[in-house]
NULUM-823163 format. One record per residue (C-alpha): residue number from 1; residue in one letter; x, y, z. Coordinates in pm, 1 decimal. Example, Ala and Ser with C-alpha at 12.3 -4.5 7.8 and 13.67 -1.06 7.14 Angstrom:
residues 2
<site><seq>1</seq><type>A</type><u>1230.0</u><v>-450.0</v><w>780.0</w></site>
<site><seq>2</seq><type>S</type><u>1367.0</u><v>-106.0</v><w>714.0</w></site>
END
This chain:
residues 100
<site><seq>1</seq><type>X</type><u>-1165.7</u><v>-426.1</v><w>1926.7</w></site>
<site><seq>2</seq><type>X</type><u>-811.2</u><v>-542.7</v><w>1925.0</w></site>
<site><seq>3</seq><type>X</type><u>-509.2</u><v>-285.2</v><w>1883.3</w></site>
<site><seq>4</seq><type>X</type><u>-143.7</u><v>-386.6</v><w>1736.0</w></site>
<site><seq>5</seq><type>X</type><u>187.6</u><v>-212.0</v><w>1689.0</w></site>
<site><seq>6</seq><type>X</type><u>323.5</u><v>-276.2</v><w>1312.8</w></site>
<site><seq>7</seq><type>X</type><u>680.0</u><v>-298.3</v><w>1332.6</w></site>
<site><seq>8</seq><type>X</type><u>889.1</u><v>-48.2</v><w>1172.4</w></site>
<site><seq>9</seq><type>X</type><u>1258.6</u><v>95.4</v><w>1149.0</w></site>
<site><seq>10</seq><type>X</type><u>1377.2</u><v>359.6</v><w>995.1</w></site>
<site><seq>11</seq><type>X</type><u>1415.1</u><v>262.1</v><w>659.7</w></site>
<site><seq>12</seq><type>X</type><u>1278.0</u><v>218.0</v><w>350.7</w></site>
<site><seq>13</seq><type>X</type><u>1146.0</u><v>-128.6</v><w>373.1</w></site>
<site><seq>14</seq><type>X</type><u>832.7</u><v>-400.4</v><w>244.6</w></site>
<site><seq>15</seq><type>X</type><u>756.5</u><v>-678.0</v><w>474.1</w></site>
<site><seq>16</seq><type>X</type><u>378.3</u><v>-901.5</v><w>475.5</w></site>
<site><seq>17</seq><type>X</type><u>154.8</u><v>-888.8</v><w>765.4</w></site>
<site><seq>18</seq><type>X</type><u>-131.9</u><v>-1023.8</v><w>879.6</w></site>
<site><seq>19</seq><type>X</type><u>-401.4</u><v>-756.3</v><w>998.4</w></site>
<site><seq>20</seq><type>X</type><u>-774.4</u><v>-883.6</v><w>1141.8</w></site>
<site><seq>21</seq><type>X</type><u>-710.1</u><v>-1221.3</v><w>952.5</w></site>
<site><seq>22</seq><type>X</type><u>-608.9</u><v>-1079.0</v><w>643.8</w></site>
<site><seq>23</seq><type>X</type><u>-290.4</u><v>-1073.3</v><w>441.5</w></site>
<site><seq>24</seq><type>X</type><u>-132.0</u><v>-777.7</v><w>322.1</w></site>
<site><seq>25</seq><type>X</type><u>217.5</u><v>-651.1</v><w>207.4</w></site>
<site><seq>26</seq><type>X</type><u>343.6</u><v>-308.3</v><w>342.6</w></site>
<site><seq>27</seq><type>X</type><u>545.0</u><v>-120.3</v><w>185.2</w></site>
<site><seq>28</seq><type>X</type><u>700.8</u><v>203.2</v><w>314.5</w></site>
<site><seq>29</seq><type>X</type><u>911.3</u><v>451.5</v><w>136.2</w></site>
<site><seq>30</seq><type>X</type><u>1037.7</u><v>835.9</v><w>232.8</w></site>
<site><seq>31</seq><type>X</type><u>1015.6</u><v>1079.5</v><w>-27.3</w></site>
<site><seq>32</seq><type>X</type><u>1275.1</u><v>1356.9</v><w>75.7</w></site>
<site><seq>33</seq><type>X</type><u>1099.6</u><v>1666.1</v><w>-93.9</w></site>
<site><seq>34</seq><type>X</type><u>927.3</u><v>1972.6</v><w>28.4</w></site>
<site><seq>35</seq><type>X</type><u>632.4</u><v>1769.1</v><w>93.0</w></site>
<site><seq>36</seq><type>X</type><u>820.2</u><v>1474.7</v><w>124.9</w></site>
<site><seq>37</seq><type>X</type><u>762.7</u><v>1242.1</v><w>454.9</w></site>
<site><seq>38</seq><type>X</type><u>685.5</u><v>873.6</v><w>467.4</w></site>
<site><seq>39</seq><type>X</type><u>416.0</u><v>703.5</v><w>254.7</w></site>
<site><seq>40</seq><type>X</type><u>243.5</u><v>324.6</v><w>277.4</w></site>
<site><seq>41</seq><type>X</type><u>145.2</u><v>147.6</v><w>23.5</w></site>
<site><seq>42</seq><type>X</type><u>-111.9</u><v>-150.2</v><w>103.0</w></site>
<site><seq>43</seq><type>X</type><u>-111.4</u><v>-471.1</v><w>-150.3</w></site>
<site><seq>44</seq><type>X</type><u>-261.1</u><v>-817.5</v><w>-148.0</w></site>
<site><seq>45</seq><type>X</type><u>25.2</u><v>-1101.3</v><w>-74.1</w></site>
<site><seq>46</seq><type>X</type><u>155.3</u><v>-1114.1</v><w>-435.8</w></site>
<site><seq>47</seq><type>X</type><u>221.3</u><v>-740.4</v><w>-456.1</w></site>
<site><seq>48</seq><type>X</type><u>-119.4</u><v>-662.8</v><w>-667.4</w></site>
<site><seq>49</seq><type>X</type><u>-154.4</u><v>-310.0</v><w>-522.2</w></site>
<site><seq>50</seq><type>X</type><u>-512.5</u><v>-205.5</v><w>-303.8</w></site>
<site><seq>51</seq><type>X</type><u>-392.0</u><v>182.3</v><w>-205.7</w></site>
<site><seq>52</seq><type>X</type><u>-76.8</u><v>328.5</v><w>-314.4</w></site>
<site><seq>53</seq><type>X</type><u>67.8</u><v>670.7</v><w>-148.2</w></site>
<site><seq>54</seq><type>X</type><u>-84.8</u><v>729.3</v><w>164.4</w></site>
<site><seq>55</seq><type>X</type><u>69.5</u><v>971.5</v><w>342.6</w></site>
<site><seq>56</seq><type>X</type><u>168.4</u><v>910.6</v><w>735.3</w></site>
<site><seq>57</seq><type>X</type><u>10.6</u><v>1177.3</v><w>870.1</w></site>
<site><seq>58</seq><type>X</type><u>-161.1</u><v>1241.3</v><w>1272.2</w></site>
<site><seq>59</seq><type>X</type><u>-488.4</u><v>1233.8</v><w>1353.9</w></site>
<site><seq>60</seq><type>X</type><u>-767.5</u><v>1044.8</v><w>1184.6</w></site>
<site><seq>61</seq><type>X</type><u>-715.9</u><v>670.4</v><w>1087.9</w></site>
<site><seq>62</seq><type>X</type><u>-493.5</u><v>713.1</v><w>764.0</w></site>
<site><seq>63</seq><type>X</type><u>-733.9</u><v>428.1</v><w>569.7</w></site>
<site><seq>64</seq><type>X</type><u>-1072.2</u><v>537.4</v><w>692.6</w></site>
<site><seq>65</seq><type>X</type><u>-1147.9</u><v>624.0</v><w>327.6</w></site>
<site><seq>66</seq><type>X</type><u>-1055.4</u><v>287.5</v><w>218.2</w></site>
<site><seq>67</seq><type>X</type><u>-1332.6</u><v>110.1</v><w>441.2</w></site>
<site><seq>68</seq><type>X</type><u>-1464.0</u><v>-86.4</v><w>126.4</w></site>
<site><seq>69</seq><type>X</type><u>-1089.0</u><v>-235.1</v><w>85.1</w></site>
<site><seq>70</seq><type>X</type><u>-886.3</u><v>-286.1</v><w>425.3</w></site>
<site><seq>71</seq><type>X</type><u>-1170.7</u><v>-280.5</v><w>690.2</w></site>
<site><seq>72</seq><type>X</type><u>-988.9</u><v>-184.2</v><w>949.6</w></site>
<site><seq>73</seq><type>X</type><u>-800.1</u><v>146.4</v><w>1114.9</w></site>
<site><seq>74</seq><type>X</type><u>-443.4</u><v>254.2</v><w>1105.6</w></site>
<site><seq>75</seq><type>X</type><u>-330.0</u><v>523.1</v><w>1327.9</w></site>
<site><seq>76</seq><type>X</type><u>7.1</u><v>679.6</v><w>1295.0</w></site>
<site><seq>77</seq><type>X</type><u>103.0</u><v>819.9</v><w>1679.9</w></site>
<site><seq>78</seq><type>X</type><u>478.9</u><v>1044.7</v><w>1713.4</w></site>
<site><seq>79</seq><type>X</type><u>592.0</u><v>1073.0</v><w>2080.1</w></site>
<site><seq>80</seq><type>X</type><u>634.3</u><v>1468.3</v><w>2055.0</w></site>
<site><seq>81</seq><type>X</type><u>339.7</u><v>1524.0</v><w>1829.5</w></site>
<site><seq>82</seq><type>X</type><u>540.9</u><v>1674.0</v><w>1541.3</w></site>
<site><seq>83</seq><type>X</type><u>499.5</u><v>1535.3</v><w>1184.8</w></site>
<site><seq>84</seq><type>X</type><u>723.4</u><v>1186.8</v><w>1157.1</w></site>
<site><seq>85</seq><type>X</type><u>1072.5</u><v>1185.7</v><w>1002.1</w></site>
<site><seq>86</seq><type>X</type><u>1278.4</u><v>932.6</v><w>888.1</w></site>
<site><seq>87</seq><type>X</type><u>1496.2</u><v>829.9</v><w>1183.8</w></site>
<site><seq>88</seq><type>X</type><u>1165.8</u><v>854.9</v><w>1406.1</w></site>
<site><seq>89</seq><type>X</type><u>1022.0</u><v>570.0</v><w>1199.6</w></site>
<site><seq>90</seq><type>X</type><u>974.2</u><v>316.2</v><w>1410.7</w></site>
<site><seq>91</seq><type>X</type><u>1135.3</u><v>469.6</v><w>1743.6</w></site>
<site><seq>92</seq><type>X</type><u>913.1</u><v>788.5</v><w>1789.7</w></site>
<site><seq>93</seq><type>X</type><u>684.5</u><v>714.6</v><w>1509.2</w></site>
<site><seq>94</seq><type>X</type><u>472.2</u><v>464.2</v><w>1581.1</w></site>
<site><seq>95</seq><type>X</type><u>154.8</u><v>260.3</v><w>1324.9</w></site>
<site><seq>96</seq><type>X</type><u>-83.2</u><v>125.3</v><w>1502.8</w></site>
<site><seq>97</seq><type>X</type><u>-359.8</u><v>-134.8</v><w>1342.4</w></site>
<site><seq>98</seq><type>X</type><u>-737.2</u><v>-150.4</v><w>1515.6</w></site>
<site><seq>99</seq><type>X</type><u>-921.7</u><v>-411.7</v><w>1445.1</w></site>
<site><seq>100</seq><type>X</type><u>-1272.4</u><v>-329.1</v><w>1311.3</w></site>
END
């Protein structure tokens, strides 16, 4: 079981990567609202959309209820333990891919 760190910066921003094999496009975006914060959005290569507005949140893998889609975990880890913000992106809030 293999564990990666998925680039970020604090920004909104859409970039591909490749995650146990697989191709995806990521696309983050930060909704500034009263329960605003950062959300992911998963796709297939050509932007055809597999999960749409998952919130970054702590604790459990934010995908596990999308097993039968993106095998796989994504973990979202902020050095002080506080909910991420948008100049932490990237810095002190970290996304973090297990392999399955």
């Amino acid at each position: 079981m293999a564990t990666y760190e998925i680039p970020l910066s604090p920004s909104n921003q859409r970039f591909k990567v490749t995650l146990n094999g697989i191709a995806y496009q990521l696309s983050l975006v930060w909704r500034n609202s009263s329960i605003g914060g950062w959300y992911l959005d998963i796709a297939q290569p050509d932007g055809t959309p597999l999960v749409t507005g998952i919130p970054l949140t702590l604790g459990t893998s934010i995908i596990e209820q999308y097993q039968h889609k993106i095998p796989g975990q994504l973990f979202v880890i902020t050095r002080d333990g506080q909910n991420p913000t948008f100049d932490g992106l990237g810095t002190t809030t970290k996304l973090y891919w297990v392999d399955p």
